[in-house]
Steps between C-alpha positions, in 0.01 A plus 500: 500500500121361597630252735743832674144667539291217646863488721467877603120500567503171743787692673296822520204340648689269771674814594222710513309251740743451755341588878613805661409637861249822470290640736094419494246757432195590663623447889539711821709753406681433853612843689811531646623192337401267760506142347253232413647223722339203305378378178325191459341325174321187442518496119642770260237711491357454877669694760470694824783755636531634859623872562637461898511901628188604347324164522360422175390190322485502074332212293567465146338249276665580138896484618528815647421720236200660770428452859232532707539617883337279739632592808623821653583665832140661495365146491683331790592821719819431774843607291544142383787386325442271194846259465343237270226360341434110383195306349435132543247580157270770355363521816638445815830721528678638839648808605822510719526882678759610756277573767385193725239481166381204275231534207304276345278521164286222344327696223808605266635824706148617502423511884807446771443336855725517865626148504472499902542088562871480507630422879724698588438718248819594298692851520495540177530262151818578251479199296123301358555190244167335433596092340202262370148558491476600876827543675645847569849570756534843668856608669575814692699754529774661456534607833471205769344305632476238207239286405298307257135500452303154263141456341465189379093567429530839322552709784171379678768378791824618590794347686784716629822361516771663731867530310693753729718121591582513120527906427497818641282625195323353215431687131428250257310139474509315176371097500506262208218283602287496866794366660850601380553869505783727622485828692769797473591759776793549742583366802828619730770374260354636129256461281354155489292273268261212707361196346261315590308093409274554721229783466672668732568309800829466482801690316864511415750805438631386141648869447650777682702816377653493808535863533285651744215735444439363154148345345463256277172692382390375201470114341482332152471187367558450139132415282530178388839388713491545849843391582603827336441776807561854524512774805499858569763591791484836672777632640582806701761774413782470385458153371240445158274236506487193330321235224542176714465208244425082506484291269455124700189657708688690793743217591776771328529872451722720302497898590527751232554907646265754337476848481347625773405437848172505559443164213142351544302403205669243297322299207643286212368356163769236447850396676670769389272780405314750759476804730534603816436851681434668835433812677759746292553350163229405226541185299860346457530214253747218486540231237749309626319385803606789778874553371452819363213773502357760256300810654214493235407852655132444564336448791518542867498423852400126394373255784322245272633313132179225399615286183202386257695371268757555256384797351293632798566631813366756769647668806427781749697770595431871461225389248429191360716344234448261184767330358308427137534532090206753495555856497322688830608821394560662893774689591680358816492859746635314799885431429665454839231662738519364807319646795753520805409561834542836587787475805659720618869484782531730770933504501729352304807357587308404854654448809258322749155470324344464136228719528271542217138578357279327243202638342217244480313590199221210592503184728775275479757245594851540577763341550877709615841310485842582563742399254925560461644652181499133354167460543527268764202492738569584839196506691078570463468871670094524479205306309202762530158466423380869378103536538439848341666776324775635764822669542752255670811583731718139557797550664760218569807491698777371321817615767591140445627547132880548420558755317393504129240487187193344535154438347141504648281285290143593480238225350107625475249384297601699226838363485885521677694789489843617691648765641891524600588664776867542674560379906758758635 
Protein backbone atom coordinates (compact mmCIF):
# COMPACT_ATOMS: atom_id res chain seq x y z
CA UNK A 1 0.00 0.00 0.00
CA UNK A 2 3.17 2.59 0.70
CA UNK A 3 4.87 1.66 -2.39
CA UNK A 4 0.95 2.32 -4.43
CA UNK A 5 1.30 5.88 -2.78
CA UNK A 6 4.91 6.81 -3.56
CA UNK A 7 3.42 5.22 -7.21
CA UNK A 8 0.41 7.74 -7.25
CA UNK A 9 2.35 10.84 -6.03
CA UNK A 10 5.39 10.49 -8.73
CA UNK A 11 2.47 10.17 -11.23
CA UNK A 12 0.71 13.26 -9.85
CA UNK A 13 3.69 15.41 -10.01
CA UNK A 14 4.99 14.31 -13.67
CA UNK A 15 1.49 14.98 -14.73
CA UNK A 16 1.07 18.06 -13.13
CA UNK A 17 4.38 19.48 -14.76
CA UNK A 18 3.82 18.76 -18.20
CA UNK A 19 4.18 22.22 -20.53
CA UNK A 20 1.12 23.63 -21.89
CA UNK A 21 0.71 26.75 -24.32
CA UNK A 22 -0.85 29.93 -22.29
CA UNK A 23 -0.82 33.29 -23.06
CA UNK A 24 1.89 35.84 -21.24
CA UNK A 25 0.87 38.56 -18.98
CA UNK A 26 1.74 42.01 -18.77
CA UNK A 27 1.93 42.81 -22.80
CA UNK A 28 0.20 45.12 -25.37
CA UNK A 29 -3.11 44.31 -25.09
CA UNK A 30 -3.11 44.45 -29.11
CA UNK A 31 -6.46 46.18 -30.63
CA UNK A 32 -8.15 44.79 -33.31
CA UNK A 33 -6.24 41.64 -33.05
CA UNK A 34 -3.50 42.57 -35.25
CA UNK A 35 -0.57 40.08 -34.61
CA UNK A 36 2.89 40.20 -33.19
CA UNK A 37 4.75 38.93 -36.30
CA UNK A 38 7.95 37.75 -34.41
CA UNK A 39 9.33 36.45 -31.28
CA UNK A 40 12.82 36.07 -30.67
CA UNK A 41 14.84 34.78 -27.43
CA UNK A 42 18.37 34.33 -26.65
CA UNK A 43 17.98 32.28 -23.46
CA UNK A 44 14.73 31.30 -21.57
CA UNK A 45 14.21 34.16 -19.86
CA UNK A 46 15.64 36.87 -22.52
CA UNK A 47 13.36 37.85 -25.20
CA UNK A 48 12.12 40.60 -27.49
CA UNK A 49 8.64 40.41 -29.54
CA UNK A 50 7.64 42.61 -32.53
CA UNK A 51 3.86 43.76 -32.96
CA UNK A 52 3.88 44.58 -37.12
CA UNK A 53 0.47 47.02 -37.53
CA UNK A 54 0.98 49.01 -34.55
CA UNK A 55 4.78 48.83 -34.52
CA UNK A 56 5.86 47.86 -31.20
CA UNK A 57 8.92 46.32 -29.72
CA UNK A 58 8.60 44.30 -25.97
CA UNK A 59 11.75 43.14 -23.92
CA UNK A 60 11.40 40.72 -21.25
CA UNK A 61 14.18 39.60 -19.01
CA UNK A 62 12.35 36.97 -16.53
CA UNK A 63 10.63 34.59 -19.45
CA UNK A 64 7.90 36.61 -20.28
CA UNK A 65 6.15 36.89 -17.23
CA UNK A 66 6.50 41.18 -17.83
CA UNK A 67 7.58 43.27 -20.68
CA UNK A 68 8.82 46.41 -21.12
CA UNK A 69 7.95 48.59 -24.39
CA UNK A 70 10.88 49.93 -26.09
CA UNK A 71 9.70 50.95 -29.19
CA UNK A 72 6.45 52.32 -30.51
CA UNK A 73 4.90 54.15 -33.46
CA UNK A 74 5.29 57.49 -31.42
CA UNK A 75 9.01 56.78 -31.35
CA UNK A 76 9.82 56.10 -35.02
CA UNK A 77 6.78 58.03 -36.75
CA UNK A 78 6.05 56.75 -40.76
CA UNK A 79 3.24 53.71 -40.38
CA UNK A 80 6.01 51.14 -40.23
CA UNK A 81 5.42 47.63 -40.30
CA UNK A 82 7.42 45.45 -37.81
CA UNK A 83 7.75 41.62 -39.59
CA UNK A 84 10.61 40.39 -37.34
CA UNK A 85 13.03 40.93 -34.94
CA UNK A 86 16.63 39.00 -34.33
CA UNK A 87 19.68 39.56 -31.94
CA UNK A 88 23.22 38.53 -32.68
CA UNK A 89 23.48 39.03 -28.38
CA UNK A 90 22.16 41.24 -25.55
CA UNK A 91 22.93 43.92 -27.59
CA UNK A 92 23.00 44.23 -31.05
CA UNK A 93 19.48 43.01 -32.45
CA UNK A 94 17.71 44.05 -35.96
CA UNK A 95 14.40 44.94 -37.00
CA UNK A 96 12.91 43.74 -40.40
CA UNK A 97 9.64 46.23 -41.35
CA UNK A 98 7.64 46.14 -44.58
CA UNK A 99 8.35 49.43 -45.69
CA UNK A 100 11.77 49.97 -47.65
CA UNK A 101 12.93 50.10 -43.57
CA UNK A 102 15.88 48.46 -41.61
CA UNK A 103 16.65 49.11 -37.75
CA UNK A 104 19.42 48.71 -35.89
CA UNK A 105 20.05 48.75 -31.91
CA UNK A 106 23.37 48.23 -30.07
CA UNK A 107 22.30 49.02 -26.50
CA UNK A 108 19.65 46.09 -25.75
CA UNK A 109 16.36 47.66 -27.57
CA UNK A 110 17.10 50.78 -25.71
CA UNK A 111 17.73 53.31 -28.63
CA UNK A 112 16.91 52.18 -32.51
CA UNK A 113 18.92 53.61 -35.60
CA UNK A 114 17.99 53.87 -39.78
CA UNK A 115 20.40 51.33 -41.06
CA UNK A 116 20.91 53.54 -44.39
CA UNK A 117 24.32 51.61 -45.89
CA UNK A 118 22.65 48.85 -47.73
CA UNK A 119 23.02 49.43 -51.75
CA UNK A 120 20.28 49.17 -53.21
CA UNK A 121 18.48 49.39 -50.35
CA UNK A 122 15.90 46.49 -49.95
CA UNK A 123 11.94 46.83 -50.39
CA UNK A 124 11.33 45.44 -47.50
CA UNK A 125 12.93 42.36 -45.08
CA UNK A 126 10.46 39.17 -44.30
CA UNK A 127 12.99 36.89 -42.99
CA UNK A 128 16.46 37.99 -40.35
CA UNK A 129 18.64 34.86 -38.97
CA UNK A 130 21.66 36.17 -37.13
CA UNK A 131 24.56 32.77 -36.95
CA UNK A 132 27.98 33.17 -34.85
CA UNK A 133 29.22 35.96 -33.00
CA UNK A 134 28.80 38.48 -35.94
CA UNK A 135 26.97 37.18 -38.92
CA UNK A 136 23.30 38.10 -39.56
CA UNK A 137 21.20 37.16 -43.29
CA UNK A 138 18.21 39.36 -44.28
CA UNK A 139 15.66 38.12 -47.22
CA UNK A 140 12.75 40.00 -48.65
CA UNK A 141 9.60 39.89 -49.38
CA UNK A 142 6.80 38.43 -50.00
CA UNK A 143 6.01 40.35 -52.83
CA UNK A 144 8.94 40.53 -55.55
CA UNK A 145 11.51 41.41 -56.31
CA UNK A 146 13.64 38.89 -54.16
CA UNK A 147 16.70 39.31 -52.49
CA UNK A 148 19.15 38.66 -49.80
CA UNK A 149 20.91 41.08 -47.66
CA UNK A 150 24.67 39.71 -45.32
CA UNK A 151 26.69 41.32 -42.33
CA UNK A 152 29.44 39.51 -41.69
CA UNK A 153 30.82 42.44 -39.02
CA UNK A 154 27.59 42.92 -37.01
CA UNK A 155 25.77 44.94 -39.32
CA UNK A 156 28.60 47.66 -39.52
CA UNK A 157 28.59 46.60 -43.52
CA UNK A 158 26.04 45.24 -45.61
CA UNK A 159 26.08 43.31 -48.88
CA UNK A 160 22.91 42.90 -50.95
CA UNK A 161 22.53 39.97 -52.87
CA UNK A 162 19.98 39.92 -55.84
CA UNK A 163 17.74 36.44 -55.89
CA UNK A 164 14.80 37.36 -58.31
CA UNK A 165 17.08 34.46 -60.82
CA UNK A 166 16.23 32.02 -57.91
CA UNK A 167 12.51 33.36 -56.67
CA UNK A 168 9.91 35.58 -57.28
CA UNK A 169 9.64 36.22 -53.39
CA UNK A 170 11.53 35.40 -50.36
CA UNK A 171 9.94 34.93 -46.52
CA UNK A 172 12.24 33.07 -44.54
CA UNK A 173 16.27 32.63 -44.08
CA UNK A 174 17.54 30.08 -41.67
CA UNK A 175 21.66 29.13 -41.80
CA UNK A 176 23.44 26.51 -39.75
CA UNK A 177 26.80 28.06 -39.69
CA UNK A 178 28.21 31.43 -41.85
CA UNK A 179 28.06 29.46 -44.86
CA UNK A 180 25.34 26.78 -45.30
CA UNK A 181 21.89 28.15 -44.91
CA UNK A 182 18.64 27.76 -46.89
CA UNK A 183 16.05 30.36 -47.87
CA UNK A 184 12.12 29.66 -48.37
CA UNK A 185 9.68 31.59 -50.70
CA UNK A 186 8.02 30.90 -54.08
CA UNK A 187 9.03 31.18 -57.33
CA UNK A 188 6.58 30.50 -60.64
CA UNK A 189 6.12 26.74 -60.08
CA UNK A 190 5.34 26.59 -55.95
CA UNK A 191 6.70 27.08 -52.97
CA UNK A 192 10.38 26.47 -52.82
CA UNK A 193 13.18 25.77 -50.26
CA UNK A 194 17.03 27.19 -51.44
CA UNK A 195 20.21 26.02 -50.01
CA UNK A 196 23.07 27.34 -49.99
CA UNK A 197 27.46 26.37 -49.05
CA UNK A 198 28.31 29.38 -49.78
CA UNK A 199 27.18 32.51 -47.68
CA UNK A 200 25.08 33.20 -50.19
CA UNK A 201 26.66 33.31 -53.45
CA UNK A 202 25.30 30.67 -54.91
CA UNK A 203 22.00 28.44 -54.40
CA UNK A 204 20.03 25.42 -55.37
CA UNK A 205 16.11 24.72 -55.46
CA UNK A 206 16.12 21.43 -53.21
CA UNK A 207 12.16 21.82 -52.77
CA UNK A 208 9.18 22.94 -54.54
CA UNK A 209 5.34 22.32 -53.86
CA UNK A 210 4.92 22.72 -57.25
CA UNK A 211 1.63 24.34 -57.03
CA UNK A 212 1.61 27.82 -57.84
CA UNK A 213 0.94 30.72 -55.57
CA UNK A 214 2.13 28.80 -52.56
CA UNK A 215 5.07 29.85 -49.84
CA UNK A 216 7.16 27.87 -48.19
CA UNK A 217 7.02 30.56 -45.27
CA UNK A 218 8.38 29.28 -42.40
CA UNK A 219 11.73 26.90 -41.60
CA UNK A 220 12.96 24.50 -38.82
CA UNK A 221 15.70 22.58 -38.11
CA UNK A 222 15.53 20.12 -35.37
CA UNK A 223 17.89 21.31 -31.91
CA UNK A 224 20.42 19.02 -31.68
CA UNK A 225 19.90 17.10 -35.32
CA UNK A 226 19.87 19.12 -38.20
CA UNK A 227 19.18 16.52 -40.73
CA UNK A 228 15.70 16.48 -39.21
CA UNK A 229 13.88 19.74 -41.06
CA UNK A 230 10.54 21.07 -40.91
CA UNK A 231 8.38 23.80 -43.09
CA UNK A 232 5.35 25.82 -43.02
CA UNK A 233 3.52 25.79 -46.61
CA UNK A 234 0.84 28.34 -47.40
CA UNK A 235 -1.54 27.64 -49.68
CA UNK A 236 -4.42 29.49 -51.23
CA UNK A 237 -8.16 28.43 -51.21
CA UNK A 238 -9.40 25.66 -51.62
CA UNK A 239 -6.30 23.69 -50.94
CA UNK A 240 -4.84 23.62 -46.87
CA UNK A 241 -1.43 24.06 -46.34
CA UNK A 242 1.13 21.86 -45.37
CA UNK A 243 4.07 20.55 -42.63
CA UNK A 244 6.85 19.80 -45.27
CA UNK A 245 9.32 17.41 -43.44
CA UNK A 246 13.31 16.02 -43.90
CA UNK A 247 14.99 14.01 -42.22
CA UNK A 248 18.64 13.57 -44.42
CA UNK A 249 19.00 17.61 -44.45
CA UNK A 250 16.69 18.60 -47.51
CA UNK A 251 18.01 15.96 -49.96
CA UNK A 252 14.16 14.35 -49.30
CA UNK A 253 10.75 15.65 -48.33
CA UNK A 254 7.57 14.07 -47.27
CA UNK A 255 4.23 16.40 -47.30
CA UNK A 256 1.69 16.04 -44.66
CA UNK A 257 -1.97 18.28 -45.42
CA UNK A 258 -3.14 20.36 -42.44
CA UNK A 259 -6.04 22.07 -41.53
CA UNK A 260 -6.13 25.14 -42.92
CA UNK A 261 -4.81 27.28 -45.59
CA UNK A 262 -3.17 29.99 -44.54
CA UNK A 263 -0.24 27.40 -42.40
CA UNK A 264 2.86 29.52 -41.36
CA UNK A 265 4.42 29.03 -38.06
CA UNK A 266 5.62 25.58 -37.59
CA UNK A 267 7.98 24.48 -34.58
CA UNK A 268 8.87 20.99 -33.18
CA UNK A 269 10.47 19.59 -29.92
CA UNK A 270 11.37 16.14 -31.21
CA UNK A 271 10.70 13.98 -34.58
CA UNK A 272 7.43 13.44 -33.93
CA UNK A 273 6.06 15.94 -31.53
CA UNK A 274 5.04 19.76 -32.42
CA UNK A 275 2.74 22.51 -33.72
CA UNK A 276 1.96 24.32 -36.42
CA UNK A 277 -0.60 27.34 -37.03
CA UNK A 278 -1.43 30.28 -39.30
CA UNK A 279 -3.64 33.12 -39.93
CA UNK A 280 -7.22 31.34 -38.91
CA UNK A 281 -6.49 28.57 -36.53
CA UNK A 282 -4.57 28.73 -33.06
CA UNK A 283 -2.23 25.95 -32.11
CA UNK A 284 -2.72 22.39 -33.72
CA UNK A 285 -0.61 19.60 -32.27
CA UNK A 286 0.59 16.41 -33.83
CA UNK A 287 2.49 13.53 -32.25
CA UNK A 288 3.02 11.46 -34.87
CA UNK A 289 5.17 13.76 -36.83
CA UNK A 290 2.39 15.73 -39.19
CA UNK A 291 -0.03 12.61 -39.75
CA UNK A 292 -2.67 13.76 -37.77
CA UNK A 293 -3.60 17.14 -35.92
CA UNK A 294 -5.36 18.18 -32.67
CA UNK A 295 -6.92 21.86 -32.48
CA UNK A 296 -5.67 22.59 -28.86
CA UNK A 297 -8.11 25.69 -29.10
CA UNK A 298 -5.75 28.43 -28.01
CA UNK A 299 -4.24 30.84 -29.83
CA UNK A 300 -4.36 32.73 -33.00
CA UNK A 301 -3.37 34.15 -36.17
CA UNK A 302 0.26 32.60 -35.47
CA UNK A 303 3.26 33.79 -37.76
CA UNK A 304 6.14 32.76 -35.42
CA UNK A 305 6.77 29.07 -33.22
CA UNK A 306 10.65 29.62 -31.34
CA UNK A 307 11.65 26.19 -29.54
CA UNK A 308 13.90 26.61 -26.26
CA UNK A 309 13.84 23.42 -25.41
CA UNK A 310 11.88 20.59 -24.43
CA UNK A 311 9.75 22.08 -22.05
CA UNK A 312 9.90 25.70 -23.39
CA UNK A 313 8.72 27.39 -26.17
CA UNK A 314 7.40 30.91 -27.38
CA UNK A 315 5.49 32.16 -30.40
CA UNK A 316 3.64 35.26 -31.69
CA UNK A 317 0.42 35.57 -32.94
CA UNK A 318 -2.48 37.61 -31.59
CA UNK A 319 -0.38 37.83 -28.33
CA UNK A 320 2.52 36.20 -27.35
CA UNK A 321 2.57 32.56 -26.37
CA UNK A 322 4.61 30.24 -23.84
CA UNK A 323 4.63 26.79 -24.20
CA UNK A 324 5.89 26.03 -20.29
CA UNK A 325 5.08 23.88 -16.86
CA UNK A 326 4.35 27.18 -14.97
CA UNK A 327 1.00 28.43 -14.54
CA UNK A 328 0.54 32.26 -16.20
CA UNK A 329 -2.85 32.46 -15.21
CA UNK A 330 -4.20 34.74 -18.58
CA UNK A 331 -7.12 34.08 -20.32
CA UNK A 332 -6.50 33.68 -24.15
CA UNK A 333 -9.34 36.66 -25.57
CA UNK A 334 -8.14 36.30 -29.13
CA UNK A 335 -9.52 32.82 -30.47
CA UNK A 336 -9.64 33.10 -34.25
CA UNK A 337 -9.49 37.01 -34.73
CA UNK A 338 -8.15 37.77 -37.72
CA UNK A 339 -8.25 41.24 -39.13
CA UNK A 340 -9.41 41.02 -42.92
CA UNK A 341 -9.19 43.64 -45.26
CA UNK A 342 -12.23 45.34 -45.59
CA UNK A 343 -13.16 44.65 -49.61
CA UNK A 344 -15.75 45.13 -50.98
CA UNK A 345 -17.19 43.77 -55.19
CA UNK A 346 -19.09 45.97 -57.24
CA UNK A 347 -21.27 42.84 -59.29
CA UNK A 348 -21.30 39.50 -58.96
CA UNK A 349 -21.50 37.03 -61.42
CA UNK A 350 -19.42 39.75 -63.74
CA UNK A 351 -19.46 39.93 -67.23
CA UNK A 352 -16.49 42.10 -68.55
CA UNK A 353 -14.69 43.60 -65.46
CA UNK A 354 -13.93 42.74 -61.65
CA UNK A 355 -14.44 45.89 -60.20
CA UNK A 356 -13.92 46.34 -56.60
CA UNK A 357 -12.93 48.63 -53.52
CA UNK A 358 -10.57 48.14 -50.57
CA UNK A 359 -10.42 50.16 -47.55
CA UNK A 360 -6.83 50.93 -46.50
CA UNK A 361 -6.94 51.21 -42.86
CA UNK A 362 -2.97 52.33 -42.86
CA UNK A 363 -0.06 51.99 -45.42
CA UNK A 364 0.51 48.82 -46.96
CA UNK A 365 1.52 46.22 -49.45
CA UNK A 366 -0.49 44.24 -51.70
CA UNK A 367 -0.38 41.83 -53.66
CA UNK A 368 -3.95 40.64 -56.06
CA UNK A 369 -4.01 37.19 -57.90
CA UNK A 370 -6.36 35.40 -59.91
CA UNK A 371 -6.90 31.93 -59.13
CA UNK A 372 -9.56 28.92 -60.69
CA UNK A 373 -11.86 26.99 -58.34
CA UNK A 374 -8.81 24.55 -57.76
CA UNK A 375 -6.78 27.00 -56.62
CA UNK A 376 -4.68 27.04 -59.45
CA UNK A 377 -2.92 30.36 -60.10
CA UNK A 378 -3.69 31.94 -63.19
CA UNK A 379 -2.07 35.14 -63.39
CA UNK A 380 -0.62 38.37 -60.94
CA UNK A 381 -3.52 41.18 -61.57
CA UNK A 382 -1.74 44.15 -59.43
CA UNK A 383 1.23 44.43 -56.74
CA UNK A 384 0.47 47.97 -55.11
CA UNK A 385 2.39 49.92 -52.88
CA UNK A 386 -0.31 51.92 -50.58
CA UNK A 387 1.38 55.17 -48.97
CA UNK A 388 -1.46 56.44 -46.67
CA UNK A 389 -4.83 55.65 -45.44
CA UNK A 390 -7.12 55.60 -48.77
CA UNK A 391 -10.14 54.26 -50.34
CA UNK A 392 -9.13 52.11 -53.45
CA UNK A 393 -11.18 51.40 -56.76
CA UNK A 394 -9.09 48.41 -58.95
CA UNK A 395 -10.85 47.31 -61.67
CA UNK A 396 -9.63 44.43 -64.01
CA UNK A 397 -10.90 43.14 -67.19
CA UNK A 398 -11.32 39.62 -67.20
CA UNK A 399 -13.65 39.20 -70.79
CA UNK A 400 -11.03 36.57 -71.41
CA UNK A 401 -12.39 34.02 -68.75
CA UNK A 402 -14.76 31.08 -69.78
CA UNK A 403 -17.41 30.93 -68.01
CA UNK A 404 -17.25 29.88 -64.30
CA UNK A 405 -16.12 30.15 -60.39
CA UNK A 406 -13.22 31.82 -59.52
CA UNK A 407 -11.10 33.29 -56.69
CA UNK A 408 -9.23 36.66 -56.25
CA UNK A 409 -6.48 36.20 -53.80
CA UNK A 410 -5.53 39.14 -51.77
CA UNK A 411 -1.99 39.01 -49.74
CA UNK A 412 -1.14 42.33 -47.43
CA UNK A 413 0.93 42.60 -44.71
CA UNK A 414 -1.54 41.42 -42.46
CA UNK A 415 -2.04 38.25 -44.18
CA UNK A 416 -3.97 36.43 -47.49
CA UNK A 417 -7.44 36.31 -47.78
CA UNK A 418 -9.98 35.31 -50.84
CA UNK A 419 -12.89 36.18 -52.27
CA UNK A 420 -14.93 33.95 -54.93
CA UNK A 421 -16.55 35.46 -57.43
CA UNK A 422 -18.57 33.85 -60.59
CA UNK A 423 -17.47 34.88 -64.60
CA UNK A 424 -20.85 34.88 -66.51
Amino acid sequence: MKLAKIVFFLLSISLGAQSTWQPVPNIFSNPNGQRFDDVFFLNENLGWAANGYYARIYKTTDGGLNWTEQLNENNIPGGYYFRNIEFLNENIGFIGTLNGTFFKTIDGGVNWTQVTNITPNPNAICGLDAVGTATIYGCGAYFNPAHLIKSTDSGDTWSFIDMSSYANALVEVLFLDENTGFAGGRNSNGGLILKTTDGGLTWTEIYNTNVSGEYVWKLQTLEGNNNIMFGAVSSVAPNNGKLIKSIDGGVNWLEFESVETEIQAVGFITENHGWMGGHTSGFQETLDGGQTWTDLNIGSNLNRIFIINATTAYASGTTVYKYTEETLGVEDLAQNNHPHLDIKIFENPVESHLEFTINFESNDNILIELYDINGKFIKQLSRDIVLQTTLKKYNFNVSHLTSGTYFIGFHNNSGRSSLKFIKK
